[in-house]
C-alpha positions in Angstrom: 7.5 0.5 -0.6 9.1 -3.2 -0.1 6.6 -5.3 1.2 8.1 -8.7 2.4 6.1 -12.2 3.5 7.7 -14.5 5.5 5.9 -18.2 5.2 6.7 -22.0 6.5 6.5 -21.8 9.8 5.3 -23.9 12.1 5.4 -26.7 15.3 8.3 -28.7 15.3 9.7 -31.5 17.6 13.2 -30.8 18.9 15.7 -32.6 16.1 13.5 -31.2 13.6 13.8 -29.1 10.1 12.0 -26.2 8.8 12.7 -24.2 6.2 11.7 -20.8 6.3 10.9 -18.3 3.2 10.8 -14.6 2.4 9.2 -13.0 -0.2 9.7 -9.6 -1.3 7.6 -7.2 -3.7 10.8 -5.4 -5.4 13.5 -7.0 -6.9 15.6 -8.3 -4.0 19.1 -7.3 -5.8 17.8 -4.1 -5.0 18.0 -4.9 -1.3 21.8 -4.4 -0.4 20.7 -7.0 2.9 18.7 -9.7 3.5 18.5 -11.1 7.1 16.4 -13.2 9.5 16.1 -11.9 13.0 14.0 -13.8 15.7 12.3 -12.8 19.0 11.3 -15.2 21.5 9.4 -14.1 24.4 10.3 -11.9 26.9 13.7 -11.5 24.7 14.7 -9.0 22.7 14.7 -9.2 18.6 18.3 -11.1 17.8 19.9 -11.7 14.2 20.3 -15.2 13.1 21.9 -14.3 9.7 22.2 -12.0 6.8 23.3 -12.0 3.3 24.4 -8.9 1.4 23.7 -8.7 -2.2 27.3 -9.4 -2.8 26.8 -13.2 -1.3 28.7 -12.2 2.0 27.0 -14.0 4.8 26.8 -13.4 8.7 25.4 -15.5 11.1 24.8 -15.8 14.4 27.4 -17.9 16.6 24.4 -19.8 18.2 23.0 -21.0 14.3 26.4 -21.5 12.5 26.4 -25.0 11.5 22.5 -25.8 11.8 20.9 -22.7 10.2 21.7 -21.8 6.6 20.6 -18.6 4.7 19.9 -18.5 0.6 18.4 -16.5 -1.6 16.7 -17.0 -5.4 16.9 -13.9 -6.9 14.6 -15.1 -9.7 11.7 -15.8 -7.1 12.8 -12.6 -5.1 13.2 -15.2 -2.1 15.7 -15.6 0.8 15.5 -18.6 2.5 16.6 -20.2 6.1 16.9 -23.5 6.4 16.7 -24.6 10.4 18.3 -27.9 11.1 18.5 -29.8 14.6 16.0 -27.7 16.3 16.0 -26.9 20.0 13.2 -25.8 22.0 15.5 -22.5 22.5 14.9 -22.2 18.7 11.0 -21.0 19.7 10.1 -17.8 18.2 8.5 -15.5 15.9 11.0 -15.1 12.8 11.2 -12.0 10.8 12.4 -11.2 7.5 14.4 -7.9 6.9 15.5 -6.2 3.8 17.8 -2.9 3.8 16.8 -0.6 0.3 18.8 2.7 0.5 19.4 2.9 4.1 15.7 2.0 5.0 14.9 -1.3 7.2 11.8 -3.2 5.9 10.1 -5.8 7.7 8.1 -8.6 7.8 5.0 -9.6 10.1 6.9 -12.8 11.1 6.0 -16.5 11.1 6.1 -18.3 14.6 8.3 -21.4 15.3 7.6 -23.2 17.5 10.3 -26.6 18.8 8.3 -28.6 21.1 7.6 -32.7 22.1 
């Protein structure tokens, strides 16, 4: 079972940086993807980026140049780093790991970008 803790959330004003981190209980090079998805309210769940075990990464075209993904695999840890944050940025973040065709997910930390 992969058991993954997202942390470093928080209130933000708009211009602001977060960074964002996800922990997993197995060895993350045993997750073929990593991603961050978000949800703001009322909205459905969205990606904001991924990164495949091989290094490939995906984002979304809203975060490309202010969000950046990462990933330690001696801490098990993927990373986002937000830049530039907009009040649209508002939302509960999620971590997601793919192991063997299964989807795991974490319980989300909430952003919030406001004055």
């Amino acid at each position: 079972q992969v058991q993954l803790v997202e942390s470093g959330g928080g209130l933000v004003q708009p211009g602001g940086s977060l960074r964002l981190s996800c922990t997993s209980s197995v060895n993350i090079l045993s997750l073929s993807t990593m991603g961050w998805y978000r949800q703001a309210p009322g909205k459905q769940r969205e990606l904001v980026a991924t990164i495949r075990i091989g290094g490939y990464i995906n984002y979304a075209d809203s975060m490309k140049g202010r969000f950046t993904i990462s990933r330690d695999n001696a801490k098990n840890t993927v990373y986002l780093q937000m830049n530039s944050l907009k009040p649209e940025d508002t939302a509960v973040y999620y971590c997601a790991g793919n192991q063997r065709g299964v989807e795991y997910w974490g319980q989300g930390t909430q952003v919030t970008v406001s004055s």
